[in-house]
N, C-alpha and C positions, 0 to 999 in steps of 0.2 A: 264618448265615441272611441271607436277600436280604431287602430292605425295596421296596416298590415304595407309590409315593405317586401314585395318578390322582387329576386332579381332576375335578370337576364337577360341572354348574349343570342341572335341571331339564330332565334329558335320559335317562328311565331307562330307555326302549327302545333307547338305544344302548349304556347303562351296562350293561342287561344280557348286552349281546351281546361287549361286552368282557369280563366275568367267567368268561360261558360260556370265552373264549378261554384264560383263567389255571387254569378248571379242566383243560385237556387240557394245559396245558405238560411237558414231560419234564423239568425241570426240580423237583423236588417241595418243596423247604427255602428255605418264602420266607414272608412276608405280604403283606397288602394296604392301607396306609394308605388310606382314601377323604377326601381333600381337597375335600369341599363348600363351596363359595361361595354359600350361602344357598338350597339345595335345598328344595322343598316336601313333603307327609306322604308323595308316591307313592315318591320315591326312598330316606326311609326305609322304608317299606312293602320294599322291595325289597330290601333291605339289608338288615334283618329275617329274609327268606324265606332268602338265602343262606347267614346265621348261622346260622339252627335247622336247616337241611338240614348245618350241618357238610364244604360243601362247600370253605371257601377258609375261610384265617385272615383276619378281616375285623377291620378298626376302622374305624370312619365317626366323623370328623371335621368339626363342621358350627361356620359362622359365621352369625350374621342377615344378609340378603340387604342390602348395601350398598352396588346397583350393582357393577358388575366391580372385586374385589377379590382378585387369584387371587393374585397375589406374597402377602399378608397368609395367606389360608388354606395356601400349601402352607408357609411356615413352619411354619405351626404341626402340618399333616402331619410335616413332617422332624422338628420334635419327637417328636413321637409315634412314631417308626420305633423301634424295637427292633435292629435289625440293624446291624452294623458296614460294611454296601455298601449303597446307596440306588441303585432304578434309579426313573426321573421316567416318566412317561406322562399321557395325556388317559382320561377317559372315551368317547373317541368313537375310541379307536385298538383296534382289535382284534391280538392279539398271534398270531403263528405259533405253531405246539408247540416250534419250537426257541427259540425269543424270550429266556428269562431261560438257558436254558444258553449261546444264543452271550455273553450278559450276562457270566455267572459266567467264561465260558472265557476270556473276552478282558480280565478285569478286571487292575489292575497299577498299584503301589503309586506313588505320586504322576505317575496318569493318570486324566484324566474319557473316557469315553464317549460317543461322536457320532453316534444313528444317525439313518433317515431316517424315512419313510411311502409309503407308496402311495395317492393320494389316491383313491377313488371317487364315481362320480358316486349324484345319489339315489335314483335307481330302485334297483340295483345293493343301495344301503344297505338301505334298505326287503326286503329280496327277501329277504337273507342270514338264516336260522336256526341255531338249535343244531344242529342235520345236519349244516349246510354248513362251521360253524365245526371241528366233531369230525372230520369226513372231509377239510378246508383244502380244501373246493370256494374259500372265497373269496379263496385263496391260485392259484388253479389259471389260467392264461391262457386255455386252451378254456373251462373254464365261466364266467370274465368273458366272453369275448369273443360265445359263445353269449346272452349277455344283455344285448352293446351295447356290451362296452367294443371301442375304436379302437386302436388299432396307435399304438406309443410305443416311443423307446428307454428311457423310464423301467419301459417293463415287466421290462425288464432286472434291474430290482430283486426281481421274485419271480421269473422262471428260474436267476438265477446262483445256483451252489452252490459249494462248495471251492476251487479256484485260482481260479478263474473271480469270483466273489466276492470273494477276497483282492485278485485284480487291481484289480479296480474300485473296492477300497475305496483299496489306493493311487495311483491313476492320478486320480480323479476330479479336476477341478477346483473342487469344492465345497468350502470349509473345515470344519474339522473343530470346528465351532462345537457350545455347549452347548443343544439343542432340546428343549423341552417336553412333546413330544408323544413323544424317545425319548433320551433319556440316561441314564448312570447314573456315579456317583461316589464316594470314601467318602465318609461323615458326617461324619467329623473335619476334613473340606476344608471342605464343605459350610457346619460351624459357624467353621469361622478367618476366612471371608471372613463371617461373618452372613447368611447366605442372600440371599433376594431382598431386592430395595430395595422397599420400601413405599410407597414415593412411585408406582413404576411401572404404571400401567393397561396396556390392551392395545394391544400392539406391541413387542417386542424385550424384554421383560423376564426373557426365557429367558439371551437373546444375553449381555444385561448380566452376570448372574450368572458365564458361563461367562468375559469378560473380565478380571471380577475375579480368576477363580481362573489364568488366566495369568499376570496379573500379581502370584500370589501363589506363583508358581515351576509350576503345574500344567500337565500339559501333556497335548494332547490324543490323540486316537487314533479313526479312524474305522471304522465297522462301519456306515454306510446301505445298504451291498448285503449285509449277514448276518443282522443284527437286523433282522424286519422284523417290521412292524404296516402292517393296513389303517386306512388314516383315512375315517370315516365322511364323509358330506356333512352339513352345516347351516349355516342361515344366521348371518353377525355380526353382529348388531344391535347391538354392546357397540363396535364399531369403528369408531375417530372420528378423524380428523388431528389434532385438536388431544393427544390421547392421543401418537399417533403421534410426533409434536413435541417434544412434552416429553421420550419416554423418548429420543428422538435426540440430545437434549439432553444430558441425564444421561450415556447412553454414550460422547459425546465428550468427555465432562469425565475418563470412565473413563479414558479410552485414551490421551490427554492426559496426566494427573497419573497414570497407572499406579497408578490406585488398587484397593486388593485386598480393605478392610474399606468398607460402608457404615453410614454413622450411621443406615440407617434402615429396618434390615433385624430381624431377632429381637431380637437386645438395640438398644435405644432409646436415645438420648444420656442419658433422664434414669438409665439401670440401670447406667450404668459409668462 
């Protein structure tokens, strides 16, 4: 079984448009860790509806709302997984129907997972229903484009299929760094290096993790033109330079002393 940990914060008209997305996966042998960062009644309202409807294996995961705190709740998600493979995502990333089989298919024993997103703009987000998500209108270039989206090589990312795909997944110039919004790994990596650094607010907290597990012999593998999810639009308010600063901090000290465990990740200096 697959474990899949989304997080998220007080956003349940996009949470449910990502669920819609994990109910059509072809992919069927997985859960759904939900990684709340202090969400209000309507997102478990919502999470409620999905569990009694028996439509997705759901666990919702929720902390008190203590300012942006996501490194602390998806820990405590990765706890909570069940599954021996963890693939990472947002609540605001909608998943293709191939999304957790390219996962499964590409997974391989001391390798993490690198995929991408396709960002949309907000009209776009707004527009997209369960129709659109079941039939991958919002996967489709004529039906973005028929509603505004611009001409991009990054569209590149929802046309390639097969070699065309493979190609680009080796060719890109993008590193094959550990993102947020789509990766996945085992569990047993995941816990050697102690997951996210807790110290980390928003900005590269993803990045960090996925350093550590380099330099804890893991190595990476890219899939941004196979796995693919749309990324919703919303604003950052959580998003502050001085955040930013700090975690640049941190991951220079990573990369630096090639460090692979943090003291301040699931277990805590005072636990071991």
């Amino acid at each position: 079984m697959i474990s899949v940990v989304l997080s998220t914060y007080n956003a349940e008209d996009w949470l449910e448009k990502v669920l819609w997305g994990y109910c059509f996966q072809t992919f069927k042998d997985f859960e759904i860790v939900i990684a709340d960062d202090g969400s209000g009644p309507k997102t478990k309202a919502l999470i409620d509806q999905f569990q009694a409807a028996k439509l997705l294996n759901l666990q919702h995961v929720w902390q008190p709302d203590d300012g942006f705190q996501k490194s602390k709740i998806l820990n405590k998600g990765l706890l909570a997984t069940k599954g021996s493979y963890v693939v990472m995502s947002d609540g605001d990333c909608i998943p293709r129907k191939d999304f957790l089989e390219i996962h499964n298919e590409a997974k391989k024993p001391g390798h993490f997972l690198s995929g991408g997103y396709f960002m949309l703009p907000m009209n776009i987000s707004k527009l997209i229903n369960k129709q659109d998500i079941e039939v991958a209108n919002c996967f489709e270039l004529k039906w973005l484009a028929r509603h505004g989206l611009g001409s991009s090589f990054k569209n590149k990312k929802l046309t390639a299929r097969g070699l065309l795909s493979k190609a680009l997944n080796t060719f890109t110039p993008t590193k094959a760094t550990w993102n947020g919004h789509n990766s996945s790994g085992w569990k047993k990596d995941l816990l050697a290096v102690n997951g996210f650094d807790e110290r980390m607010q928003y900005g590269g907290q993803d990045r960090e993790l996925g350093e550590r597990l380099w330099n804890y012999g893991i190595y990476s593998k890219q899939i941004r033109y196979s796995a693919i999810c749309v990324h919703l639009d919303h604003p950052r308010g959580y998003k502050t330079q001085s955040s930013i600063d700090k975690n640049m901090s941190i991951r220079n000290i990573t990369k630096k002393e090639k460090i692979s465990w943090t003291d301040f990740g699931i277990q805590h200096k005072s636990q071991h």
